[in-house]
C-alpha positions in Angstrom: -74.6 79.9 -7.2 -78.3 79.9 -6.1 -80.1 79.0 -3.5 -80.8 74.7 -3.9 -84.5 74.4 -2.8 -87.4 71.5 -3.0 -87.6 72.0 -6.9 -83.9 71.8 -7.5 -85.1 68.2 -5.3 -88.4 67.8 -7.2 -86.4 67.8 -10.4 -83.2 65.5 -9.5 -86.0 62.5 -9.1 -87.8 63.9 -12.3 -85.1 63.3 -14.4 -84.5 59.8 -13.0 -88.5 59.2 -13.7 -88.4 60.0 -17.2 -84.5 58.5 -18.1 -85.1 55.5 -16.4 -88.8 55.1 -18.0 -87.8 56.1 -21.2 -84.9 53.1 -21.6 -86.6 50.2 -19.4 -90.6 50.8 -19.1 -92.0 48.8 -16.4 -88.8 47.8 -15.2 -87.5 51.4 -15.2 -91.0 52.3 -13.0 -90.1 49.7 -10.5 -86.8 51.0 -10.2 -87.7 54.6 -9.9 -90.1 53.1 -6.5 -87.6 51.1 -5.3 -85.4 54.0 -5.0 -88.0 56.3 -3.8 -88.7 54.2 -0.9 -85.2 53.7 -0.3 -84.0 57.5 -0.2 -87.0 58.2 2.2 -86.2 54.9 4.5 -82.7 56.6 5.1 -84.1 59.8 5.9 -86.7 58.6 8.4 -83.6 56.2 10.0 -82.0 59.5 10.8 -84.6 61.2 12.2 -85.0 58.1 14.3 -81.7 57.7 15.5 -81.8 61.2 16.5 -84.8 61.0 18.7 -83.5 58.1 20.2 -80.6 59.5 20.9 -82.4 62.4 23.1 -84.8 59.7 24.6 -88.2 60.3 22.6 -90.5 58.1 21.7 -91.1 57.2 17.8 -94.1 58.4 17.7 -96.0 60.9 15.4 -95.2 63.7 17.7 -91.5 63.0 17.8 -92.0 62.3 14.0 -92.8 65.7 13.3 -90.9 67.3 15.7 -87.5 65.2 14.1 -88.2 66.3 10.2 -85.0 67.3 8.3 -86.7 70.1 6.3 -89.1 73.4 6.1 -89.6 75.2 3.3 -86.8 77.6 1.8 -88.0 81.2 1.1 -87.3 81.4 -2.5 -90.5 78.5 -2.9 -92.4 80.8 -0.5 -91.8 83.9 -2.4 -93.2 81.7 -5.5 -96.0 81.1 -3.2 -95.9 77.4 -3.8 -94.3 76.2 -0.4 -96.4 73.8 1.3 -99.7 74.8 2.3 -103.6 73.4 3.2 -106.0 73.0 5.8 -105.9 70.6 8.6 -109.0 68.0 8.5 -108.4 66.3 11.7 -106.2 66.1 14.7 -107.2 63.1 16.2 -107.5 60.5 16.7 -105.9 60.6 12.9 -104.0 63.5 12.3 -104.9 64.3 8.7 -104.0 67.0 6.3 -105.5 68.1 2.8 -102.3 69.5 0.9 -103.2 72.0 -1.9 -100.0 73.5 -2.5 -96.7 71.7 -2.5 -93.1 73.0 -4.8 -92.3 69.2 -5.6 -95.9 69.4 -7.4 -95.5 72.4 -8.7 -92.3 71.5 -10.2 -92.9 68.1 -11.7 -96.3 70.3 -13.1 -94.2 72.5 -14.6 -91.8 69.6 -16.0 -95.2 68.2 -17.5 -94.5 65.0 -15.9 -97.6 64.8 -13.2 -97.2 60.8 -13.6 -93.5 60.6 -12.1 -95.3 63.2 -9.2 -98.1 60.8 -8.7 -95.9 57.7 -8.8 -92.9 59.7 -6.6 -95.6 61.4 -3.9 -97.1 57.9 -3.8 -94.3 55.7 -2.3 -92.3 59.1 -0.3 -93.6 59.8 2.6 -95.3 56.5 4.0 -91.7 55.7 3.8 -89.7 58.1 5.3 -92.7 56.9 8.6 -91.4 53.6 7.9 -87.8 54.2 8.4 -88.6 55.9 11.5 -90.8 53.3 12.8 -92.2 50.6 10.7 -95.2 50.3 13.1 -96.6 53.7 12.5 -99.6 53.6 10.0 -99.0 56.6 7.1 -101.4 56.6 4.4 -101.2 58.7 1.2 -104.9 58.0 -0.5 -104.2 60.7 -3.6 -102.0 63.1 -4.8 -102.4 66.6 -6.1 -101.5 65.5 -9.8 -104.7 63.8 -10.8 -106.7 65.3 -7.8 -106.1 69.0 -7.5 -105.1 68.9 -3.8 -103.2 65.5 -1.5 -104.6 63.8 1.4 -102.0 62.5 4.5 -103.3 60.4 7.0 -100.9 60.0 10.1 -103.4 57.2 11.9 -103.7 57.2 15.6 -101.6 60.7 15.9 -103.6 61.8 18.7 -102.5 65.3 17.9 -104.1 68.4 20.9 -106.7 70.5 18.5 -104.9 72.8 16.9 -101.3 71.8 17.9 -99.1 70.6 15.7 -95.4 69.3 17.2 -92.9 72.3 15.7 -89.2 70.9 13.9 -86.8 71.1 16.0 -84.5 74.1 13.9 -81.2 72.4 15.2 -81.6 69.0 13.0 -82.9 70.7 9.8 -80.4 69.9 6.5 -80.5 72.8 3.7 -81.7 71.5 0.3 -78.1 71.0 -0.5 -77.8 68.4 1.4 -81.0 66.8 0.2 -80.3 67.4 -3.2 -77.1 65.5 -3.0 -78.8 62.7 -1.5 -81.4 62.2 -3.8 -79.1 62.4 -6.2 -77.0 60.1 -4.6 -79.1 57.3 -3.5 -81.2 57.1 -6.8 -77.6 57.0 -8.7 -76.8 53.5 -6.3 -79.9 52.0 -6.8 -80.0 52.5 -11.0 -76.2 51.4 -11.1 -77.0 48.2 -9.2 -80.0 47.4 -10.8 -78.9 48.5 -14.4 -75.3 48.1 -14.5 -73.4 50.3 -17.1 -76.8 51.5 -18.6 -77.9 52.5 -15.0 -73.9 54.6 -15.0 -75.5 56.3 -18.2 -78.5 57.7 -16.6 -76.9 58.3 -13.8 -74.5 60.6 -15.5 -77.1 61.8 -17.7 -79.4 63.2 -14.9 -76.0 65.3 -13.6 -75.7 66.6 -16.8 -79.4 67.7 -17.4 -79.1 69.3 -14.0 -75.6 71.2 -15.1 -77.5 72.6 -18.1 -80.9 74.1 -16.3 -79.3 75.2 -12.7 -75.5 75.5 -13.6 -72.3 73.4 -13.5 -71.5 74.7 -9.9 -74.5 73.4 -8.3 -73.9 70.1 -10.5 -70.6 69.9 -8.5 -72.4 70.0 -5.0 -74.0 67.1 -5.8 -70.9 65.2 -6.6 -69.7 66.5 -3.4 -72.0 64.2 -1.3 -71.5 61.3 -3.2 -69.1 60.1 -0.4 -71.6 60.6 2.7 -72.8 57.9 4.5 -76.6 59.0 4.3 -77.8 55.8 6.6 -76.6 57.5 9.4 -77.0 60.8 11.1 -74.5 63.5 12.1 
């Protein structure tokens, strides 16, 4: 079995884009945000509970610090782990992103919209989830722009410091692999019923037939983890 890594992620959600698009249109593109925003709420509720747990503030600092993820060296030996200058540290801590694997693997898929539509809704939510009165704007993405601006407002980042992730609360990509998978399967089933099961079932399959029917059976594996709280 290989390595799971951000475009084992990138394609999970992919799948869901296009399935869900394909069988409901507009309704199907609501969907697809709703659980967007929902996976990356849970993830930034973690990240909170575990800074509160050590007694740190939820701010940007502590945001950064408390991040679940860095990138895996098989997307660095591609050499399309995450990468771009820093525009400004304060009093907004702003970054121009020109290389990203989620990007590079939803270009590859030929579906830049689901990118653009995904990329748009992700990460001002995972902020949310960790504090809903932190201000995280996304103005454009890569897909239709060439690079992504993030705008954490009123970061008051030290030139030329940013907070580093703390290594002990990093999750490997299995782990976030079976909760994307996991939390856009809830969300289509409730909203879609039976037809939502279909997808669902549909979007293991497609992933069986690219990366293999044992890394299919690691996401089934997380189906039963609570993903609201951390561990």
């Amino acid at each position: 079995m290989h390595e799971f890594t951000e475009k084992h992620h990138a394609f999970i959600s992919a799948m869901f884009y296009v399935l869900l698009t394909e069988k409901f249109g507009e309704r199907g593109e609501a969907a697809f945000v709703h659980a967007t925003q929902r996976y990356a709420e849970q993830r930034g509720a973690r990240m909170a509970q575990r800074a509160i747990r050590d007694g740190k503030p939820l701010n940007f600092a502590t945001y950064r610090a408390y991040g679940e993820w860095v990138n895996t060296q098989s997307v660095k030996d591609e050499g399309c782990d995450n990468q771009g200058p820093v525009l400004s540290y304060s009093p907004d801590f702003t970054e121009k992103v020109t290389m990203c694997p989620w990007a590079a693997q939803f270009k590859e898929m030929g579906l830049e919209k689901a990118g653009t539509v995904y990329c748009t809704h992700l990460d001002n939510s995972v902020v949310r989830g960790f504090n809903p009165y932190l201000v995280y704007e996304v103005p454009q993405s890569m897909h239709e722009h060439g690079y992504c601006i993030q705008i954490a407002r009123g970061a008051n980042f030290e030139e030329g410091k940013i907070p580093q992730k703390r290594r002990e609360y990093l999750k490997g990509f299995d782990y976030h692999c079976g909760h994307v998978y996991k939390t856009f399967s809830s969300i289509t089933i409730a909203i879609f019923g039976l037809e939502g099961q279909k997808i669902a079932t549909e979007v293991l399959s497609k992933f069986g037939e690219k990366y293999g029917q044992d890394m299919a059976d690691v996401l089934t594996k997380y189906y039963d983890t609570d993903f609201d709280v951390t561990k």
